[in-house]
N, C-alpha and C positions, 0 to 999 in steps of 0.2 A: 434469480427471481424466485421469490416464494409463492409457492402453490398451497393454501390452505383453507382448511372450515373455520378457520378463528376470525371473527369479523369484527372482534371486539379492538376499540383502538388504541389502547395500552398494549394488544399483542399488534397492532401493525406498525406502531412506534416502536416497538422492541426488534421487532425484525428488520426494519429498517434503518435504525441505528447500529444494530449489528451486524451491517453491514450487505443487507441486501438492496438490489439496483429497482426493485419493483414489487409490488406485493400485489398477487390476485385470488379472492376467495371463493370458493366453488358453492353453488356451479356457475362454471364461465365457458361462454363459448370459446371454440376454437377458434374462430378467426379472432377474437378477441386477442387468444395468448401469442397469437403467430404477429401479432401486428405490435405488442409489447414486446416480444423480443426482436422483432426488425429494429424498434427504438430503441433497446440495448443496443442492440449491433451498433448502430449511427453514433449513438454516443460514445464508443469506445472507438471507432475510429480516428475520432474529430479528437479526442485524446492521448492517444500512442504517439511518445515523444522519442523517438531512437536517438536523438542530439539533442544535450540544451546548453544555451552558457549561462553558467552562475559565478558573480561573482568576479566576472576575467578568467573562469575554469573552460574548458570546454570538456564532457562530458559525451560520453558515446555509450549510449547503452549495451546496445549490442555487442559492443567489442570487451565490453566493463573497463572502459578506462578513462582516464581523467589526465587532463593535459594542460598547461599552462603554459604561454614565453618559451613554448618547444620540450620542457619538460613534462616528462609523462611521471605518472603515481601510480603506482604497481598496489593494489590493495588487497588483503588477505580474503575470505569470503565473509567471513562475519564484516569486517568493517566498511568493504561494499555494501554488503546487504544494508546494514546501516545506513550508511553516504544515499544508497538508490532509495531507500524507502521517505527518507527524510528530503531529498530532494524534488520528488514526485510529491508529496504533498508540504511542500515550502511554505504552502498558503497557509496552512491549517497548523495547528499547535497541536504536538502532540507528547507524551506521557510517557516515563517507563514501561509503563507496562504496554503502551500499544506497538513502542518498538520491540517489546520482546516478544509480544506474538506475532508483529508480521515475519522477524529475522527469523526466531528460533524456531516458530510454531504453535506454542505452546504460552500458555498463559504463564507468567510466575510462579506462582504455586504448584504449579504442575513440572517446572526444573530443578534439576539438582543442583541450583546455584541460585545467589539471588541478584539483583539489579547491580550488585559491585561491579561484577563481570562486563555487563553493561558500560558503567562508566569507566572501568580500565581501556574497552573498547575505542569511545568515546572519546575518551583522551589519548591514546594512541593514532585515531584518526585526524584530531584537530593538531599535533604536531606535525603529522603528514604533511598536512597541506598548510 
């Protein structure tokens, strides 16, 4: 949740898209902010997925494993992080570069390698499975 003076709607589009769950600009009451983050809470409830099946996979978060027909896939962290982030948002199309900030951290520009690393990844993990 962002807490800010910018009321201007280019900066609450911008924070928004980058990835914040609510924007509120001061001054705001407190019951106000208490009652937006109740409605985060609810929402990431109704969202945490420990198991999903994609595909014929069965997927276990918590345990980071992936299982098919009895066979299980053993995955290194990078190409989990991968496999999890792209699978939690399955719906949505996403980009080099936002799989490298969610895995690595870090924006591209700001790694000592660039997106090759990525798709060696990438294709090490579609042989996988």
């Amino acid at each position: 949740m962002a807490l800010t003076s910018d009321s201007l709607l280019v900066d609450k589009v911008e924070t928004l898209d980058a990835g914040a769950d609510d924007y509120l600009t001061k001054p705001f009451e407190s019951e106000e902010l208490v009652a937006r983050v109740r409605a985060i809470a609810r929402r990431r409830e109704k969202t945490i997925e420990r198991t999903m099946e994609i595909a014929g996979y069965r997927v276990d978060f918590e345990r980071m494993k992936i299982t098919k027909g009895g066979e299980t896939f053993d995955l290194p962290a990078k190409e989990w992080g991968i496999f999890e982030f792209l699978a939690k948002n399955r719906s949505v199309p996403k980009n080099k570069s936002e799989i490298l900030e969610a895995v690595w951290g870090e924006t591209e520009e700001s790694l000592a390698f660039d997106s090759v690393t990525l798709e060696a990844h990438v294709s090490s993990l579609r042989r996988k499975l």
